[in-house]
C-alpha positions in Angstrom: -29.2 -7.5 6.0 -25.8 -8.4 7.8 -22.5 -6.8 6.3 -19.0 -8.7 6.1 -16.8 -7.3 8.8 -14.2 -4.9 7.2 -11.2 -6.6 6.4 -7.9 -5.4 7.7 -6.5 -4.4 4.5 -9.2 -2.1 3.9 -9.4 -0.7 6.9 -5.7 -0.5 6.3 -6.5 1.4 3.1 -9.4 3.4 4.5 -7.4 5.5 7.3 -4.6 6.2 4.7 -7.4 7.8 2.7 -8.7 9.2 5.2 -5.3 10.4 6.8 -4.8 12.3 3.1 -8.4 14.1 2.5 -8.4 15.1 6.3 -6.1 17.9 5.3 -8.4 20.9 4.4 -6.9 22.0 1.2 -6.3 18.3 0.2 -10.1 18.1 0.7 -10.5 21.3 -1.5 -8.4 19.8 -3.8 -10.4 17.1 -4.2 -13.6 18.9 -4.1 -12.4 20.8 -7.5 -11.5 17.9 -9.0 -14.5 16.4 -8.4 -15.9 19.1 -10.8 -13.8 17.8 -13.6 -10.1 17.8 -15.1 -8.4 21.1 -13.7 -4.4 22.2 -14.3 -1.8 23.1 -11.6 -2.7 26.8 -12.2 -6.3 26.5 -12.2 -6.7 24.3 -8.6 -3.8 27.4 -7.2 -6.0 30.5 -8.4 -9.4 29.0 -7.3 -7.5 28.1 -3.7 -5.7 31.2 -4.0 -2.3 28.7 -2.9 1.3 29.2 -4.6 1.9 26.5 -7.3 4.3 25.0 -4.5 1.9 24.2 -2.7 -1.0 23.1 -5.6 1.6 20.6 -6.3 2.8 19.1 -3.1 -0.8 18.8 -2.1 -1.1 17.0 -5.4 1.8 14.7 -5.4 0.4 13.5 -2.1 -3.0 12.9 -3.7 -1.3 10.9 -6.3 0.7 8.8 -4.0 -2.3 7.8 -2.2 -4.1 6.9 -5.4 -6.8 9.5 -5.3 -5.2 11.3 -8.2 -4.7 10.6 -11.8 -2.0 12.9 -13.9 -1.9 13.0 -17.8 0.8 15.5 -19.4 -0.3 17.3 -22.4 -0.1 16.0 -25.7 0.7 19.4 -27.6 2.5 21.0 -24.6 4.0 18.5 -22.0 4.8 21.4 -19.6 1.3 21.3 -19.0 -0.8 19.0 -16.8 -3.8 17.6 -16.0 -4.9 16.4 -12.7 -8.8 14.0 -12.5 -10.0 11.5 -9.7 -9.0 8.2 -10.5 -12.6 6.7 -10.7 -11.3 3.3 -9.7 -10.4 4.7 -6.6 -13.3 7.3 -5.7 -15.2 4.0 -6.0 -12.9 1.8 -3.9 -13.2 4.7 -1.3 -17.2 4.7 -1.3 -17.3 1.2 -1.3 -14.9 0.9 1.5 -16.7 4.1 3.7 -19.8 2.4 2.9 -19.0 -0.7 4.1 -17.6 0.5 7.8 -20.3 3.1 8.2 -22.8 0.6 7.1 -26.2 0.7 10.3 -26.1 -3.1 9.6 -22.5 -3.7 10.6 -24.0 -2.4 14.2 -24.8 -5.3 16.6 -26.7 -5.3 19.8 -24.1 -6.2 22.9 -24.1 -6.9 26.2 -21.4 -5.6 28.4 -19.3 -8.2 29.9 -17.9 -5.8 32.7 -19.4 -3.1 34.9 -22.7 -2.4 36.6 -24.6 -3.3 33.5 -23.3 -6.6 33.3 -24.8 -7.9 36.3 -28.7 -6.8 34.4 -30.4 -10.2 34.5 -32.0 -10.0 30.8 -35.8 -11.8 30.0 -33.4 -14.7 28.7 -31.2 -15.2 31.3 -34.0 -14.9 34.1 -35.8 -18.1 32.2 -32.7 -19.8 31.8 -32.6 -19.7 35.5 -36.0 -21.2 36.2 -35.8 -23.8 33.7 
C-alpha cells in the first residue's frame, strides 16, 4: 500500500510538536492530561513542580495547540487544562504518516563502492 510523501507543512507542523513534547515534564504534562481534565494545582502536586512552572510548561502547550484551556464557570480563578482532540489526532495522523513501513522504498546508491554492484537487471540489460 504506498503512502503520499509528507507534505512540508506537516512535516513543518510535526517537528514543532515534536520540539514541544521532547521536554520531559511537557511530556508528563501531557501524559496527565491524557488521563482527563486536570487544574494548575493538580498537574503541580502530581509533578511535584511550583505553579510557575505548571503554567509555563502549559502556556507553551497551548501555544503549540496541544492544549485546550476553559476557565471556570462558578469561579474564573480556576482553570482547566484537556488535550485538544483535534490536535492529538492531527499529531497521530501526522506521526503515522512519516513513520508509516510503506513510505520506505528500496534504493540503490548512486555513489560509493555499492554503486558499481551490477544488479540481475542491469546485467540483462547488458546482454540484450
Amino acid at each position: 500500500m504506498p503512502t503520499q510523501p509528507v507534505v512540508f507543512d506537516q512535516l513543518q507542523t510535526l517537528v514543532a510538536w515534536l520540539k514541544v513534547l521532547a521536554e520531559p515534564r511537557r511530556l508528563q504534562i501531557f501524559d496527565l492530561l491524557m488521563q482527563g481534565v486536570q487544574c494548575n494545582c493538580e498537574l503541580g502536586e502530581q509533578l511535584q513542580l511550583a505553579p510557575n512552572l505548571i503554567s509555563h510548561h502549559l502556556s507553551v502547550l497551548r501555544q503549540a495547540g496541544l492544549v485546550d484551556m476553559e476557565r471556570d464557570q462558578v469561579d474564573g480563578r480556576w482553570v482547566y487544562y484537556s488535550v485538544n482532540l483535534a490536535a492529538l489526532q492531527a499529531l497521530n495522523a501526522t506521526f503515522g504518516a512519516f513513520f508509516h513501513p510503506a513510505r520506505m522504498q528500496q534504493r540503490q546508491p548512486t555513489c560509493g563502492p555499492q554503486s558499481t554492484l551490477l544488479t540481475l537487471d542491469t546485467i540483462e540489460e547488458v546482454f540484450e
